[in-house]
Rosetta silent file (secondary structure, phi, psi, omega in degrees, C-alpha in Angstrom):
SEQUENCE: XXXXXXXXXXXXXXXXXXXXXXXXXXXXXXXXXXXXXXXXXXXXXXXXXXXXXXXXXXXXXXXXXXXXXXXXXXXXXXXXXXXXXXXXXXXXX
SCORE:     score description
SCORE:     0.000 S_00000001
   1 L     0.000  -19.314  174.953    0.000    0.000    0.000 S_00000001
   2 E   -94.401  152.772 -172.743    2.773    2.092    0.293 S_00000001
   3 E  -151.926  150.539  172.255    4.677    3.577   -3.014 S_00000001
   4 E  -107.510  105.683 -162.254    7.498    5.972   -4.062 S_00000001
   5 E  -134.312  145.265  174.141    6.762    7.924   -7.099 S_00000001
   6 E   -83.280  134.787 -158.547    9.052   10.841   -9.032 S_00000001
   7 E  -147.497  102.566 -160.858    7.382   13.831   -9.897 S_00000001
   8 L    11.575   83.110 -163.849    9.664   16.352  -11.659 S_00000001
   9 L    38.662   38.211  178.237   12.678   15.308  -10.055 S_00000001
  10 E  -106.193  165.288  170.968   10.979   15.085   -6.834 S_00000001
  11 E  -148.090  106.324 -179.179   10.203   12.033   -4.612 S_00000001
  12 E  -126.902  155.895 -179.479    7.253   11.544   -2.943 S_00000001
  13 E   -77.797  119.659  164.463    6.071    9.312   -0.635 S_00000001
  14 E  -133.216  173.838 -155.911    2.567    7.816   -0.849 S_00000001
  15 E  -117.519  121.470  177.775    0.026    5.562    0.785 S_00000001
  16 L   -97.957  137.307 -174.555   -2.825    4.248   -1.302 S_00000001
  17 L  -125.927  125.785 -148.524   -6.585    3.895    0.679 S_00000001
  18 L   -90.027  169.983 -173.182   -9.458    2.037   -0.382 S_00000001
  19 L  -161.152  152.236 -171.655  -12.345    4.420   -0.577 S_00000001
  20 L  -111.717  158.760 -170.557  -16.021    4.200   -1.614 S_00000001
  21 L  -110.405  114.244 -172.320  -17.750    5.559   -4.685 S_00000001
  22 L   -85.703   87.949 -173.864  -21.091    7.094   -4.552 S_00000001
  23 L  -110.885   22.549  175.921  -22.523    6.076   -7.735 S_00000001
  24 L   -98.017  136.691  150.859  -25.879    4.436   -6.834 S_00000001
  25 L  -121.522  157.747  166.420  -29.590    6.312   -7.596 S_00000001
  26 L  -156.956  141.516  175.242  -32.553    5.002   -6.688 S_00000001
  27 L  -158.138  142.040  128.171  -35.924    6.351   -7.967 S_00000001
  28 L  -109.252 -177.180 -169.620  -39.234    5.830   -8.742 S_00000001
  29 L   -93.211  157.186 -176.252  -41.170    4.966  -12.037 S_00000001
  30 E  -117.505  114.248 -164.898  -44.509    5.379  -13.011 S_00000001
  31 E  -114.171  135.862 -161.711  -45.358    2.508  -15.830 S_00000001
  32 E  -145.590  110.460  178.610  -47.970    1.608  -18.205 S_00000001
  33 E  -108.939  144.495 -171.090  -47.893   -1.764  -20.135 S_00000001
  34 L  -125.444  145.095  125.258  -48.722   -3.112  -23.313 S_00000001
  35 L    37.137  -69.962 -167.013  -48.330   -6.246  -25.292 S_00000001
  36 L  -111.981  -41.783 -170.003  -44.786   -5.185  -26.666 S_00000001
  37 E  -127.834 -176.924 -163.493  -43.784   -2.160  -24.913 S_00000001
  38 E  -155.047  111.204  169.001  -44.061   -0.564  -21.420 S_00000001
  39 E   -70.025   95.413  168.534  -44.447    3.634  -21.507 S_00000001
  40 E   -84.690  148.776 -172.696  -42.023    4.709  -18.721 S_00000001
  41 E  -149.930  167.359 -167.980  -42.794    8.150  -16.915 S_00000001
  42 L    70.490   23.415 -177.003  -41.486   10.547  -14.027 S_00000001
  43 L   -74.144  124.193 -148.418  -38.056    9.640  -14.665 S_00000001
  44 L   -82.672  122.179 -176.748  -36.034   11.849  -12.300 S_00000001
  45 L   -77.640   96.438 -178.767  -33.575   13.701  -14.256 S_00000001
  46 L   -94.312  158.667 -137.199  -29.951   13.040  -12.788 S_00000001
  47 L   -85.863   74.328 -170.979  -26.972   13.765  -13.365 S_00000001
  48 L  -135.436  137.237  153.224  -25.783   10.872  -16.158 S_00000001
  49 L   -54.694  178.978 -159.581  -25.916   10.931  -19.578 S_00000001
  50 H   -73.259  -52.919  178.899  -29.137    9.749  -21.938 S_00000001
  51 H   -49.455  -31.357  158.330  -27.136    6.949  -23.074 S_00000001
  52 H   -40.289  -80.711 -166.728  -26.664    5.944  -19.380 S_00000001
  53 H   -21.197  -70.262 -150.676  -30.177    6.235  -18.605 S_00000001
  54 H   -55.402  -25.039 -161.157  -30.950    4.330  -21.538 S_00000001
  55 H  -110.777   33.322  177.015  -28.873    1.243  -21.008 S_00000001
  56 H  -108.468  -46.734 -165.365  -29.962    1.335  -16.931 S_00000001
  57 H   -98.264    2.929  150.483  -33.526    0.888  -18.221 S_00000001
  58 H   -64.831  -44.547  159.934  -32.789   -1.545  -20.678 S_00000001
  59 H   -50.212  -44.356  148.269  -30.849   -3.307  -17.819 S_00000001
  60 H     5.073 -102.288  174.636  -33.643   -2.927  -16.001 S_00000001
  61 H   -76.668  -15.564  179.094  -36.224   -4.353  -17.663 S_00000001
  62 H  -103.249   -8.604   68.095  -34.440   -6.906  -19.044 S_00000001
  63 L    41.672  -69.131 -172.426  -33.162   -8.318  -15.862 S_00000001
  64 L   -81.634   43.593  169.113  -36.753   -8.702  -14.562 S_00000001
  65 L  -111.702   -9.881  144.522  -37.708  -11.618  -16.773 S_00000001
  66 L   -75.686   20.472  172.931  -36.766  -13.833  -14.228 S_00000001
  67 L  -134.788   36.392  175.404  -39.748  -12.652  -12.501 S_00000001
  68 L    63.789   82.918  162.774  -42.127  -13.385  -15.109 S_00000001
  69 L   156.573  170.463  170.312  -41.860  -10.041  -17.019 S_00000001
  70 L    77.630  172.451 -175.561  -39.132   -8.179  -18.843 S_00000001
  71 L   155.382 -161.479 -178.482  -37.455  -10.423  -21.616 S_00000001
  72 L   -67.216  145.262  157.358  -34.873   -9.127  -25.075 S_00000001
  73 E   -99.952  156.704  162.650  -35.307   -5.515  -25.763 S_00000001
  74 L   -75.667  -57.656 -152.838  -35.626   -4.465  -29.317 S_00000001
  75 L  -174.022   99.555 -146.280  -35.158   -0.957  -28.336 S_00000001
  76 L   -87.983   92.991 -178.748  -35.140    1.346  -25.862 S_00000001
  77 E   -95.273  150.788  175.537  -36.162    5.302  -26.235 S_00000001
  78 E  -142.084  136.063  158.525  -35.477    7.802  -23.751 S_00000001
  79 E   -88.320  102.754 -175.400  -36.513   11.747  -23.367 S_00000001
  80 L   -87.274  -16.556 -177.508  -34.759   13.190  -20.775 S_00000001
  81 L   -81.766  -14.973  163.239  -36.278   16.625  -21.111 S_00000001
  82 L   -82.497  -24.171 -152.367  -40.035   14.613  -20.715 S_00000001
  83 L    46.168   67.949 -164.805  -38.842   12.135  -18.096 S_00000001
  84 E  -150.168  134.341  153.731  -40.348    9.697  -20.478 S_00000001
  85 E  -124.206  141.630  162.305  -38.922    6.483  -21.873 S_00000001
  86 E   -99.879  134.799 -164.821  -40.201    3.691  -23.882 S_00000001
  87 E  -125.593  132.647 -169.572  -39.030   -0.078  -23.646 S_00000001
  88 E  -111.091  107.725  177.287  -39.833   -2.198  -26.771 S_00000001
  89 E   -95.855  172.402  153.368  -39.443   -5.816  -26.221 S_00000001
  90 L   -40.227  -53.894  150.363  -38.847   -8.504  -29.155 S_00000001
  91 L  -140.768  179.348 -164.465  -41.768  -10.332  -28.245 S_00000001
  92 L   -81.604  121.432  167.212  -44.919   -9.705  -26.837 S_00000001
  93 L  -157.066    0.000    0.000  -45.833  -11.513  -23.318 S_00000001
């Protein structure tokens, strides 16, 4: 844990510390399902990009098909300026 590192002809000593990273949200959704796709709404906007978002609620959703729902997505839309997403699955169930 300890290390000696050169720094413009300098030498300094340092100690590396494990530390934790606060990268968790938790929020909720308001949801409305159909046959193929599921209309997500309220989605709180935070501070991640759209592509994040998008591949948390593809993770999501796809994830929960071992709890009888959820299954392949086709395709995943997301509006961050609506707090609105759409999840498209592959097939219908």
């Amino acid at each position: 844990s300890k290390h000696c590192v050169n720094l413009d002809s300098r030498t300094a000593n340092v100690t590396v510390k494990p530390f934790e990273l606060d990268m968790g949200f938790q929020f909720e959704l308001h949801v409305t399902v159909s046959g193929k796709k599921i209309n997500v709404s309220d989605i709180p906007e935070l501070p991640i990009s759209e592509d994040w978002m998008r591949d948390k609620l593809e993770l999501h959703f796809y994830k929960t098909e071992q709890a009888e729902g959820g299954g392949e997505i086709e395709e995943v839309t997301y509006n961050k300026g609506s707090g609105t997403g759409v999840i498209t699955f592959l097939k219908p169930g």
